[in-house]
N, C-alpha and C positions, 0 to 999 in steps of 0.2 A: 341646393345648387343655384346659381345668379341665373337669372332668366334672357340669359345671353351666349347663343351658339356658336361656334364657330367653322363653319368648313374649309379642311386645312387644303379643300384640291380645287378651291376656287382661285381666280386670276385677283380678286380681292384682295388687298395686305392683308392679315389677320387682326392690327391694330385699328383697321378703318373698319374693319366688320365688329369688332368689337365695341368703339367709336357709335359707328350707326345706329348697332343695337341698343347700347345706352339712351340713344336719343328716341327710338323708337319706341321702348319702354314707357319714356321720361312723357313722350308724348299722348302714349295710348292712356298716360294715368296708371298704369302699372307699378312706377319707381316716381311719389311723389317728394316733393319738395321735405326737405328734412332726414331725408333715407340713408340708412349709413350702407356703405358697399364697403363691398372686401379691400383690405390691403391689398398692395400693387402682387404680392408674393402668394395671397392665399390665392388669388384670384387665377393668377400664371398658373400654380399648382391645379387649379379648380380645371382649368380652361385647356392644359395642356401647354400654354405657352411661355417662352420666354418672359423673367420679369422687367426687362427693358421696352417688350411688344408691349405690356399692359401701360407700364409707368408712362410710355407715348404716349396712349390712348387719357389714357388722364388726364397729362400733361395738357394737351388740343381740349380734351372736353372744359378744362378750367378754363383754357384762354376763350373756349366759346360763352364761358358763364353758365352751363349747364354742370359743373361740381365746385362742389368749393371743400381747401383743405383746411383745419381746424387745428392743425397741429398734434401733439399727440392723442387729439378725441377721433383721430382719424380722417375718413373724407365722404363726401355729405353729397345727394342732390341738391340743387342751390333752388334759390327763388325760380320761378314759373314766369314771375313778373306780373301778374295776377293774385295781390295779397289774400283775395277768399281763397283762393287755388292753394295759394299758400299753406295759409293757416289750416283748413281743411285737411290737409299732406300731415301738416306735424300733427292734428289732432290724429290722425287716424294710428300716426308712425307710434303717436306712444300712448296709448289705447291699446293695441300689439302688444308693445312694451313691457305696461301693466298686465297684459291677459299670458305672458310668459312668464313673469316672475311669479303670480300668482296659480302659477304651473297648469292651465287650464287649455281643453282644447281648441282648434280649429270649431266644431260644430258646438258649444257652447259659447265661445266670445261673439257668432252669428247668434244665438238668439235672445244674447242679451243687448246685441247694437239693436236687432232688429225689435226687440221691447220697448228699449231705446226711442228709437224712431217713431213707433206709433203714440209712445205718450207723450211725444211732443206733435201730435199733430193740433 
């Protein structure tokens, strides 16, 4: 599931809580730069909402520079505007990537990052 809630009995639109949450993700480091998110349709479906609610929230998050769309690669966290931050985001995104195709899980790609890590200190 996207790491983005909605509550439908708040006075919030649903497309701005959706919106925010994007950002606050975006911000915490949670969804970095490179991150592919769901279609406007899986996302509706995921979320409970309309896909015109979602397709807004996109639409606003593009015009802020926080997604960018790709065309049929689909649509992406964009730049941080911070190129370590950046770069950092796609290694990790397809790092993931590799540690799914190569069918492996959650607590094995940790202790091969974190073997990782200490042999480059």
């Amino acid at each position: 599931m996207f790491p983005v809630t909605i509550n439908h009995e708040s006075q919030i639109p649903p497309y701005e809580q959706l919106r925010q949450g994007i950002i606050a993700r975006v911000r915490a480091g949670e969804l970095t730069a490179g991150t592919k998110i769901p279609t406007v349709r899986a996302l509706a479906a995921d979320l409970g909402l309309a896909p015109n609610t979602v397709a807004r929230a996109y639409r606003e998050l593009e015009a802020d520079g926080v997604l960018e769309t790709r065309g049929r690669q689909g649509t992406f966290i964009a730049s941080s505007g911070d190129p370590t931050v950046d770069a950092a985001g796609r290694a990790a995104t397809d790092y993931v990537a590799a540690i799914r195709r190569l069918g492996l899980d959650d607590a094995t790609a940790r202790r091969y990052l974190e073997a990782a890590l200490r042999a480059a200190r």
